[in-house]
C-alpha positions, 0 to 999 in steps of 0.5 A: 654591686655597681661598685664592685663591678666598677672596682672588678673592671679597674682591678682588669684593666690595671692588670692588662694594662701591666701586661701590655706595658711589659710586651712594650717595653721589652720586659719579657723572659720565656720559659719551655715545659711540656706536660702532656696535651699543649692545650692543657698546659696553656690553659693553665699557665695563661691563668698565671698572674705575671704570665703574658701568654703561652703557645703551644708547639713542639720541642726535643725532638728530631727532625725541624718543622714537625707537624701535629701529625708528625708529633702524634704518631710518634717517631719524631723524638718531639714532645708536645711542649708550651712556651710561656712568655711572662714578666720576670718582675711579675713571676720568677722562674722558680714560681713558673716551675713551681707551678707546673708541678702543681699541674702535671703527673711527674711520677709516669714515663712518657705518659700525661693523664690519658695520653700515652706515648714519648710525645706525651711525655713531660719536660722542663726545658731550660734555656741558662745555668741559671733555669738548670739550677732552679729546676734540678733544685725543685725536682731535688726538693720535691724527691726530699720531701718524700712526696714522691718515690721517683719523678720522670719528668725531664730536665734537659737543655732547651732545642729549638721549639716550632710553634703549633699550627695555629688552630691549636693555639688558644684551643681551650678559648676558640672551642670551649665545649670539646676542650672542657669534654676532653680535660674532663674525659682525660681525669686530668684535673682528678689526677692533679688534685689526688697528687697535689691536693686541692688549689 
């Protein structure tokens, strides 16, 4: 047991220590999507091996310096929106996309689980040529596939993301309980596995 725990430790820290050899090096790339409660999305993004971190904000909108309040009563144009920051020799792009698929509802128009409304709506945001073409490919495959009859999520040209205040940052950390009541409370997780299947 003690080795296992020994190797558990040594496999962590080799893992951060990665992490934080990419953030000092310089070695990053960032990637925009939005799908729903910015909460969620982190959280799910941040159990991402290659994935550096993700934080939580708005974009596609109208108006600079949105704030939640803004946001959430609707009107602003934004939309809530995570921006993950990751280590491209780690996690591709097409990867990133991929896996945010895997933890949305692209098949409904300005809505994310129980949360309805445009702020809610879902989004890949890229930033080159070269994020368009992956995304449009994968939104291209997935319609081929016949898995889905249509897929609203948007794929548009990045604009500026503000980043949340910060009490949204790391929600799902800093209060672990209401965060837990509200993934299970808004079915995401049941919604997912019906749509994707199990993990």
């Amino acid at each position: 047991m003690a080795v296992m725990c020994s190797l558990g430790l040594v496999a962590l820290t080799s893992v951060l220590a990665a992490e934080t050899a990419a953030v000092k090096t310089g070695n990053t790339a960032s990637a925009l999507f939005a799908g729903g409660c910015f909460w969620c999305v982190e959280a799910d993004f941040e159990k991402l091996p290659g994935v550096i971190g993700a934080e939580s904000g708005y974009t596609a909108g109208k108006i600079p310096n949105p704030t939640y309040e803004q946001v959430s009563a609707g009107g602003t144009g934004h939309t809530e929106a995570v921006r993950v920051t990751y280590d491209p020799a780690r996690v591709s792009y097409a990867q990133l996309v991929d896996f945010f698929w895997k933890h949305i509802d692209p098949t409904v128009k300005d809505k994310q689980f129980c949360d309805s409304g445009n702020q809610y709506r879902s989004g890949i945001y890229w930033q080159n040529e070269s994020e368009r073409k992956v995304a449009e490919s994968s939104r291209d495959a997935l319609l081929s596939s016949g898995k889905f009859k249509e897929i609203h999520t948007e794929i548009i040209a990045a604009t500026a993301f503000y980043p949340a205040e910060e009490y949204h940052q790391d929600y799902y950390k800093k209060n672990p309980i209401r965060y837990a009541y509200y993934r299970n409370g808004c079915g995401r997780d049941a919604r997912v596995q019906q749509l994707w299947g199990s993990k």
